[in-house]
Legacy VTK file of the C-alpha trace (Angstrom):
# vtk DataFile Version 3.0
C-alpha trace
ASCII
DATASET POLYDATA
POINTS 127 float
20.837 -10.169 26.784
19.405 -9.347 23.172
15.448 -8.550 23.227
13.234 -7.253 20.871
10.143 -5.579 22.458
7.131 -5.108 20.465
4.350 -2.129 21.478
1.556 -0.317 19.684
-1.262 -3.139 19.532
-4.663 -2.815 20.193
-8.094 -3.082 19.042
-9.344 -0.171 16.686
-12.556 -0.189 14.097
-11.993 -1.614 10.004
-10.505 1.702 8.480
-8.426 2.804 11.480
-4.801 2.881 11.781
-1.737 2.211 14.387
1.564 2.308 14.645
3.814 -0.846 15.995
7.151 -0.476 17.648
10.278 -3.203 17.982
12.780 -1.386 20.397
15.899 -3.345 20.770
18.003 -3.423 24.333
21.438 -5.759 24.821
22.246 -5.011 21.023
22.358 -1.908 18.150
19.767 -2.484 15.463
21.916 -0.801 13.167
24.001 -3.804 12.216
20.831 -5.763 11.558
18.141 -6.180 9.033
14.747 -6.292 10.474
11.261 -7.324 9.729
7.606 -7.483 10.566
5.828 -10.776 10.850
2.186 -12.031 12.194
0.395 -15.148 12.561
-3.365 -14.978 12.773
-5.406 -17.796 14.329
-5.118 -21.407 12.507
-2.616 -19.693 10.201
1.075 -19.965 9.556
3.564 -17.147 10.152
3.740 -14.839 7.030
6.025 -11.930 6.570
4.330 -8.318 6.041
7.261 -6.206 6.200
11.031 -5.867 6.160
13.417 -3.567 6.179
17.571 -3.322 5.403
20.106 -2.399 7.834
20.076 1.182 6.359
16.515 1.406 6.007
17.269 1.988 1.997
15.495 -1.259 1.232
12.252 -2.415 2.007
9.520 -5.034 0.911
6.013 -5.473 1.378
3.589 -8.163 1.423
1.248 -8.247 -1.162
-1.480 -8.043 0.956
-0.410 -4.706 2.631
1.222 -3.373 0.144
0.244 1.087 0.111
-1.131 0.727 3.714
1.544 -0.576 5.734
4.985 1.565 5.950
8.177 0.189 7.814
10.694 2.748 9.135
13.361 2.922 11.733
14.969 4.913 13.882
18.643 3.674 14.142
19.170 6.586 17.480
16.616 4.858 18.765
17.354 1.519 18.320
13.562 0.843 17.242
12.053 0.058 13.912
8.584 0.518 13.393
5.017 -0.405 11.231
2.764 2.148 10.632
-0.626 0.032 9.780
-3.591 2.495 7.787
-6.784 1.661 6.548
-6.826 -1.703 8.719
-8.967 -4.362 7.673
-10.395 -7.214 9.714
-7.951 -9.578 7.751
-5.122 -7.860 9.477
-5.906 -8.943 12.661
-3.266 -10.843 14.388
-0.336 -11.291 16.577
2.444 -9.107 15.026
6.289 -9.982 15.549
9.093 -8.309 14.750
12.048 -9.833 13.988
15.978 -9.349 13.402
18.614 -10.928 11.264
22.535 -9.770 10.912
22.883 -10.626 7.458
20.525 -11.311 4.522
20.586 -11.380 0.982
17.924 -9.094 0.521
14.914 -8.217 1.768
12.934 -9.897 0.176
14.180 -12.839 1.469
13.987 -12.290 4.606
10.137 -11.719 4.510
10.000 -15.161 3.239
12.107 -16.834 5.622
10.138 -17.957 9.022
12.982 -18.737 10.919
15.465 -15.997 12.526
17.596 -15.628 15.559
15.668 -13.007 17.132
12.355 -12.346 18.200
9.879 -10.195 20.314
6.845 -11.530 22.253
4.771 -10.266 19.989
1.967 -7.416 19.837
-1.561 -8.403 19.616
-3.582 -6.353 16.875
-7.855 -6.839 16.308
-9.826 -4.933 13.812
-12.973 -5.397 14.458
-16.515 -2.987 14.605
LINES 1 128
127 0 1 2 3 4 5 6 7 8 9 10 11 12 13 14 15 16 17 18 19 20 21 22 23 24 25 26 27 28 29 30 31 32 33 34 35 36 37 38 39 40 41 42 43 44 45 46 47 48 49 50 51 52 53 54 55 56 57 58 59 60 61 62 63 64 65 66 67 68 69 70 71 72 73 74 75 76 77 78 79 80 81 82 83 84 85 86 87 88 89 90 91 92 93 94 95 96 97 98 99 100 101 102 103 104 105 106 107 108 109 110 111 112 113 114 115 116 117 118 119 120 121 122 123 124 125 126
C-alpha cells in the first residue's frame, strides 16, 4: 500500500523554525515529483513548495519564498520542508503530496488535486 507520512509539526514562537518530513513506504519517491501543501482554517488548499523527481527543480510560493527550503533524500525515500523565520500566517495543517509525472513544478504547486497524500502535520506559530 502507497503512504505518505508527514512528521515535524508542532507549535514554536513567530521567528522560530522546523523542519517537516514526508517519508514514503509501499513505493520509491524517486520516480515521483513531490510537493508541500497546507490549508489553514476557513482557507483553501494552497501549494508552498514542490520539488522534481531529481530534486533539480523546485518552486516556491510567494509567500515563503527565502524562508522555506524543500529537499529530499531519494535513500531515504523522504522529502522534506525546512520552515525559518515562521510567522503566525504560516500556521496550518501541512501536506505533502506526490505525483508521477508533471509538467513542471510549477504546476504542480498549483494543482490541488493529486493521487497521493499524507495525513497531514499540524504546524502553530504562535507567542
Amino acid at each position: 500500500q502507497l503512504q505518505l507520512v508527514e512528521s515535524g509539526g508542532g507549535l514554536v514562537q513567530p521567528g522560530g523554525s522546523l523542519r517537516l518530513s514526508c517519508a514514503a513506504s509501499g513505493f520509491t519517491l524517486d520516480y515521483y515529483a513531490i510537493g508541500w501543501f497546507r490549508q489553514a482554517p476557513g482557507k483553501e488548499r494552497e501549494g508552498v513548495s514542490c520539488i522534481s523527481r531529481s530534486g533539480g527543480s523546485t518552486n516556491y510560493a510567494d509567500s515563503v519564498k527565502g524562508r522555506f527550503t524543500i529537499s529530499r533524500d531519494n535513500a531515504r525515500n523522504t522529502v522534506y520542508l525546512q520552515m525559518n523565520s515562521l510567522k503566525p500566517e504560516d500556521t496550518a495543517v501541512y501536506y505533502c503530496a506526490a505525483r508521477r509525472f508533471v509538467p513542471t513544478v510549477q504546476a504542480m504547486c498549483v494543482m490541488t488535486q493529486h493521487p497521493y497524500w499524507g495525513q497531514g502535520t499540524q504546524v502553530t506559530v504562535s507567542s
